[in-house]
N, C-alpha and C positions, 0 to 999 in steps of 0.2 A: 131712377129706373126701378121699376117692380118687377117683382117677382110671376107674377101674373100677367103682367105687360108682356113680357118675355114670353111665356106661356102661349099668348093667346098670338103673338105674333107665330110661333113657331108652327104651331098650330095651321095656322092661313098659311104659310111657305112650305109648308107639307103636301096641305090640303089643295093649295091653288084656289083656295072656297073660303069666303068668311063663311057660308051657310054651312058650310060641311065641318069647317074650325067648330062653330057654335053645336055643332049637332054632337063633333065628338069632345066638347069641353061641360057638352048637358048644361049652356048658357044663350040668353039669345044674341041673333046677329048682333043686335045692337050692342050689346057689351062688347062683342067682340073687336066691333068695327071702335067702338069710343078706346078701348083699350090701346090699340093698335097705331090711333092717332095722339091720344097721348104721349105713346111713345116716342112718335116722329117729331110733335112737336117737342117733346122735355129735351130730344138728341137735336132738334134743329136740322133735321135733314128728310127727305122722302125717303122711305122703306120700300115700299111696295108702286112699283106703274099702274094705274089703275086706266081702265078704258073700256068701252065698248067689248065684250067679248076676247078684252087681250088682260091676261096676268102677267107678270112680271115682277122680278125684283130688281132693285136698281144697285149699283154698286154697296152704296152701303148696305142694302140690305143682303145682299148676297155675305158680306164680311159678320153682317150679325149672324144670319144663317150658320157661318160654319165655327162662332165662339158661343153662342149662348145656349145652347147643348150642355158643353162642359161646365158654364155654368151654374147651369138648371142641377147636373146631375151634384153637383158638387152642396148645392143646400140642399138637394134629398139628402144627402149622406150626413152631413152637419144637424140636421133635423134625427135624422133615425139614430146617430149616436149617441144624442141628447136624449133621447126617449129612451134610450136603453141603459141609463145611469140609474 
């Protein structure tokens, strides 16, 4: 699992929108969307419902939804205390 996978998932569960992910990640859809599914596949599982006009997150995604937050904030902070050495 990447760092950026994470990212660009959270991104779409925010947004409801890979276009709007893409737009506020300044990448395009398609990374967004190749990111996203990478990560379902590396976890083996569906993240995201996908359909006609319906969003949704499925359970797992919902349980990434409320840990990978703290994880994201947690290598900013590992990052920014390192630059600050």
């Amino acid at each position: 699992m990447e760092l950026e996978q994470l990212r660009a998932f959270l991104e779409v569960a925010r947004t409801k929108s890979f276009t709007a992910a893409a737009h506020r990640m300044f990448v395009s859809h398609s990374t967004v969307s190749r990111a996203v599914s990478s990560l379902e596949a590396e976890l083996g599982v569906s993240l995201i419902e996908r359909g006609n006009r319906v969003f949704g997150l499925t359970e797992a995604g919902e349980r990434l939804l409320a840990r990978a937050p703290g994880l994201l904030d947690l290598a900013d902070d590992i990052a920014d205390d390192v630059r600050n050495i």
